[in-house]
C-alpha positions as CSV (number, residue, x, y, z in Angstrom):
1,X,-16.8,3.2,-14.3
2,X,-18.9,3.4,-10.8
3,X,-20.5,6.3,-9.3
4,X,-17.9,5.7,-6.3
5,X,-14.9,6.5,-8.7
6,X,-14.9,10.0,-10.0
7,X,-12.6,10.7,-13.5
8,X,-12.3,14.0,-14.8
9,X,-10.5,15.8,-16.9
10,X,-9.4,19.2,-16.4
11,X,-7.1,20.4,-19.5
12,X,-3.8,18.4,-19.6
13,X,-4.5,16.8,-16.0
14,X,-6.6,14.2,-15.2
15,X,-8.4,13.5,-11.7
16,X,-9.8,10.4,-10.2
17,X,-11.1,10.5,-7.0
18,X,-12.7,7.8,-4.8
19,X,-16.1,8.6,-4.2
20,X,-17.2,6.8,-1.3
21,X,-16.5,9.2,2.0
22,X,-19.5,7.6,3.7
23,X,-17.1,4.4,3.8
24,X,-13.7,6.3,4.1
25,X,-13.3,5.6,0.3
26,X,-12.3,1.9,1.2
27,X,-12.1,0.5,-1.8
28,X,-14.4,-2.5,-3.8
29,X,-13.5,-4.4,-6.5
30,X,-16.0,-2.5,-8.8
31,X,-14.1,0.7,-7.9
32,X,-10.8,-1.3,-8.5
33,X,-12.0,-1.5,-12.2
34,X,-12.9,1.7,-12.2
35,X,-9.1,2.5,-11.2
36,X,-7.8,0.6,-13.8
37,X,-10.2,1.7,-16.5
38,X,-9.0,5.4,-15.7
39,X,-5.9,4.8,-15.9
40,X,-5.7,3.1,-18.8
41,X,-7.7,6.1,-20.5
42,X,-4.6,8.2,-18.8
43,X,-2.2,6.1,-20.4
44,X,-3.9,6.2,-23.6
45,X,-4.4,9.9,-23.9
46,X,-2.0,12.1,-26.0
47,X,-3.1,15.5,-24.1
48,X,-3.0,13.9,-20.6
49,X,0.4,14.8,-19.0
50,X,-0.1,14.7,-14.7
51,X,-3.0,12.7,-12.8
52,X,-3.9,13.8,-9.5
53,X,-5.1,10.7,-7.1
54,X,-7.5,11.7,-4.4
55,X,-9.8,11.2,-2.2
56,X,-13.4,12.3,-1.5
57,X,-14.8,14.2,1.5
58,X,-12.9,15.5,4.2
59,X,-12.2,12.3,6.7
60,X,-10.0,10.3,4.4
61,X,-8.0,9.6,0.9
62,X,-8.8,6.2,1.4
63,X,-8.9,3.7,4.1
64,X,-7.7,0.8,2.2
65,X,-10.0,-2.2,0.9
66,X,-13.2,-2.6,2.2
67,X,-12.6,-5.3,4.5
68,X,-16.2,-7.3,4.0
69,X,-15.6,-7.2,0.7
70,X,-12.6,-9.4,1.0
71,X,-14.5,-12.7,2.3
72,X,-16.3,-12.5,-1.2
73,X,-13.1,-14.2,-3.0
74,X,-13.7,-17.6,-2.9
75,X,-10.4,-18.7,-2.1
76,X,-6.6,-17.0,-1.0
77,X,-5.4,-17.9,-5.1
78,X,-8.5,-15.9,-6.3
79,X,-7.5,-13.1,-3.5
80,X,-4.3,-13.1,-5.1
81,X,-5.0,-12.5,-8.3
82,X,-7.7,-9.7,-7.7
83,X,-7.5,-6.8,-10.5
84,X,-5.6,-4.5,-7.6
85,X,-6.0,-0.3,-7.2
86,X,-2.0,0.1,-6.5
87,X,-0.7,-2.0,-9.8
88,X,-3.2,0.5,-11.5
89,X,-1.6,3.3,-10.1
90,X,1.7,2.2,-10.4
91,X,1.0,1.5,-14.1
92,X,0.4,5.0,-14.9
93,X,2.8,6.0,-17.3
94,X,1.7,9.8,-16.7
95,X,3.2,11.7,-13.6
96,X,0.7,11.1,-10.6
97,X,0.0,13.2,-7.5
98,X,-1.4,11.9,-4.3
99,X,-3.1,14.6,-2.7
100,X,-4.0,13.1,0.7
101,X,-6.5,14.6,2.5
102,X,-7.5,12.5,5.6
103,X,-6.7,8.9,6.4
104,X,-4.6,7.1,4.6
105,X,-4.5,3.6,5.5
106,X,-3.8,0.0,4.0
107,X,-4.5,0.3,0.3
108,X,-4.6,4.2,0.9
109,X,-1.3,4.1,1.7
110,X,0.1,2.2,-0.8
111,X,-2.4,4.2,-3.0
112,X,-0.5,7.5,-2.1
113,X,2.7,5.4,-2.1
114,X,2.2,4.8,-5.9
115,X,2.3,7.9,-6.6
116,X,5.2,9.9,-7.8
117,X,4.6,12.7,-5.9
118,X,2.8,13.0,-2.3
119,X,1.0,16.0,-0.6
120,X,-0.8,16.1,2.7
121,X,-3.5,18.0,4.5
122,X,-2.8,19.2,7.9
123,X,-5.1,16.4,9.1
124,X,-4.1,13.2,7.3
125,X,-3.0,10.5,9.3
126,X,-1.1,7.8,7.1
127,X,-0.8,3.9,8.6
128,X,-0.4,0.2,8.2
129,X,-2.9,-1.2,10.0
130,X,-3.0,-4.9,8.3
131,X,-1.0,-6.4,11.1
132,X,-3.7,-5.4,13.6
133,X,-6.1,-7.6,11.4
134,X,-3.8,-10.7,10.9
135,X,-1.8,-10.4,7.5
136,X,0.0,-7.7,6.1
137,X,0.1,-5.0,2.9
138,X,0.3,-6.5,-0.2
139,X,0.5,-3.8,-2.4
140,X,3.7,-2.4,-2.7
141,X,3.6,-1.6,1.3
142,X,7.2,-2.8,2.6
143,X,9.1,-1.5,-0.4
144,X,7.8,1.6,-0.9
145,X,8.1,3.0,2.9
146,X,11.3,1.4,3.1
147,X,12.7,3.3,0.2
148,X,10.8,6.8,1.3
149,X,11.4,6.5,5.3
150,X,14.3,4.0,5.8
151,X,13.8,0.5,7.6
152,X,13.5,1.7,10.7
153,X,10.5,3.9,10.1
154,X,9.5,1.3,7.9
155,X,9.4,-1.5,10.6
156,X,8.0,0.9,13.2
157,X,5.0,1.5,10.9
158,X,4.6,-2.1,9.6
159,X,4.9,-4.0,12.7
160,X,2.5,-1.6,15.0
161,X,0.0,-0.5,12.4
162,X,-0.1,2.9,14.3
163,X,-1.2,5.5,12.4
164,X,1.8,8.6,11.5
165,X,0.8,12.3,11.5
166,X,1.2,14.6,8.2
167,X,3.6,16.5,10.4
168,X,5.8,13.4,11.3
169,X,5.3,12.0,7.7
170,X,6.7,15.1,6.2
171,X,9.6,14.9,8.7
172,X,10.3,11.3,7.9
173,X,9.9,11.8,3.8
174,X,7.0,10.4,3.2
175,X,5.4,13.2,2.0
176,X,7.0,16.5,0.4
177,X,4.4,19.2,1.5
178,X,1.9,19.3,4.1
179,X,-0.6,22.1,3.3
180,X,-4.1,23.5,5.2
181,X,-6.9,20.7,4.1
182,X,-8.7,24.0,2.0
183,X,-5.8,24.2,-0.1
184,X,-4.8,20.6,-1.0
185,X,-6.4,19.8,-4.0
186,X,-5.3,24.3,-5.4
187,X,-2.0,23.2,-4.6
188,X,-2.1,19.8,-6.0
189,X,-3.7,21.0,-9.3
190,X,-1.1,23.8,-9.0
191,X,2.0,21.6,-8.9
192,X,0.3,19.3,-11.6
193,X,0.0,22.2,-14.0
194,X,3.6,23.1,-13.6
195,X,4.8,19.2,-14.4
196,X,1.9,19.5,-17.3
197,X,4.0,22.7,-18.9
198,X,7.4,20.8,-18.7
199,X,8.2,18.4,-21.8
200,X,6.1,15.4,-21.4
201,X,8.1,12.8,-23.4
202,X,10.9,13.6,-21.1
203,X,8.8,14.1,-17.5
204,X,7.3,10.3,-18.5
205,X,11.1,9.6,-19.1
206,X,11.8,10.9,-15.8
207,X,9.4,8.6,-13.8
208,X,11.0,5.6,-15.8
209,X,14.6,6.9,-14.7
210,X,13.1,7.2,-11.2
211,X,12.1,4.0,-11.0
212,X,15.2,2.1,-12.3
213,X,17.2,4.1,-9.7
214,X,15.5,2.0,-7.5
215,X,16.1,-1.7,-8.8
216,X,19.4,-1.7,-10.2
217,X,23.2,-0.9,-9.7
218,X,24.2,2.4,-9.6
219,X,26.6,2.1,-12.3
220,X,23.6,0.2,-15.0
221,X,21.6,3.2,-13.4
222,X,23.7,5.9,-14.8
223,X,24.3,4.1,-18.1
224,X,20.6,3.3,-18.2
225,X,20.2,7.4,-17.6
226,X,22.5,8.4,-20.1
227,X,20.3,6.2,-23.0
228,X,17.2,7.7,-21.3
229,X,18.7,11.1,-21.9
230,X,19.7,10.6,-25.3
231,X,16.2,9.2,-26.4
232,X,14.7,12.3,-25.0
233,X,17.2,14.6,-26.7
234,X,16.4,13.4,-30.5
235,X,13.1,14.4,-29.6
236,X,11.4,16.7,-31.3
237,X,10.0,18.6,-27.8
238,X,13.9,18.6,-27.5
239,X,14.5,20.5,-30.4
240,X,11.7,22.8,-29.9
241,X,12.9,23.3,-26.5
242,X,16.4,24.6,-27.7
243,X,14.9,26.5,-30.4
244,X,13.0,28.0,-27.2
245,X,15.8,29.0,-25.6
246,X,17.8,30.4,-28.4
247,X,14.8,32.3,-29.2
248,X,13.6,33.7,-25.9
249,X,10.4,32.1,-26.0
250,X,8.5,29.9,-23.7
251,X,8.3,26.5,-25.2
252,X,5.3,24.7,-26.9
253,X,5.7,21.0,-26.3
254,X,3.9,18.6,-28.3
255,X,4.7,15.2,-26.7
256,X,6.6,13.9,-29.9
């Protein structure tokens, strides 16, 4: 871990937080590690069941890579295969929560873009800026706004690297809430209790079921689904969870 990377643990939800708002929380390779290492903890805890992603300080979520620390790879094959901050996110097997408070640009954005989940302060500002630098996001950037936005949006934002307001994001689907900057990370901790409380064999189910809706046919999808369900249902949340019901009681979910 590094000082610029904060990890906590709060209960049943986790939060990491980049730590370096004197630099917009652009990101280094040491804090990359520290992403991963967190998430892997995530991943590797039992009691762990939402992770909130967030930023520090109240100009930005995260402002991408730190661009001078990009001329330290030695050459484009080494820049390649960086350890990268999205795959970590995107490797969480836990429900995630990008609460973005500030700019969200580059890496932030396909930071926040990882996530299942996205909430914004009233003055984030979310952008792809790469093409204003010479090259362009290579973290998930095209997919994932193309599949929350729609090409067009997709294509405005790539091609101009103009930033997008938290108003207009929420209006275009990029984000789900946009909430006074006071309140984001109350609201995100809020929503991430709530997902916490649910069954968490079945919520981790749901991001994989998420996920395949994206990459396969629709028909393989709802096949895949139905599989998905049944594994959840010979649970033993499952059966706890109709016992529950039956019984009038609120459910106590064990993740087996």
């Amino acid at each position: 871990m590094t000082e610029d990377v904060h990890f906590e643990i709060d209960g049943d939800i986790a939060i990491i937080t980049l730590n370096r708002p004197q630099k917009l929380n652009a990101v280094t390779p040491e804090m990359a590690d520290a992403v991963v290492a967190a998430v892997t903890e995530c991943n590797d805890s039992d009691t762990i069941r939402c992770v909130i992603v967030t930023g520090a300080g109240e100009k930005a979520f995260c402002a991408g890579s730190d661009i001078k620390e990009l001329d330290t790879y030695e050459t484009p094959w080494e820049f390649r295969n960086r350890p990268d901050y999205c795959d970590a996110i995107r490797a969480l097997l836990k429900p995630s929560i990008a609460a973005v408070n500030g700019y969200a640009f580059g890496g932030g954005l396909e930071t926040s873009l990882s996530c299942d989940i996205r909430i914004a302060s009233e003055n984030a500002q979310f952008a792809a800026p790469e093409i204003k630098l010479g090259w362009i996001g290579g973290g998930g950037m095209a997919v994932h706004l193309a599949h929350s936005i729609g090409p067009s949006n997709a294509a405005l934002m790539i091609m101009t690297g103009d930033p997008v307001s938290a108003p207009r994001a929420k209006e275009w689907g990029l984000v789900s809430e946009v909430v006074p900057q006071a309140d984001l990370l109350a609201r995100a901790k809020q929503l991430a209790r709530t997902i916490a409380s649910r069954a968490p064999i079945a919520a981790e189910t749901a991001k994989i079921n998420l996920k395949a809706a994206f990459s396969i046919p629709v028909e393989k999808a709802i096949e895949y689904e139905r599989d998905l369900q049944t594994i959840c249902f010979a649970t033993a949340d499952a059966a706890e969870g109709r016992a529950a019901f039956k019984e009038k009681r609120p459910p106590v979910f064990k993740r087996r």
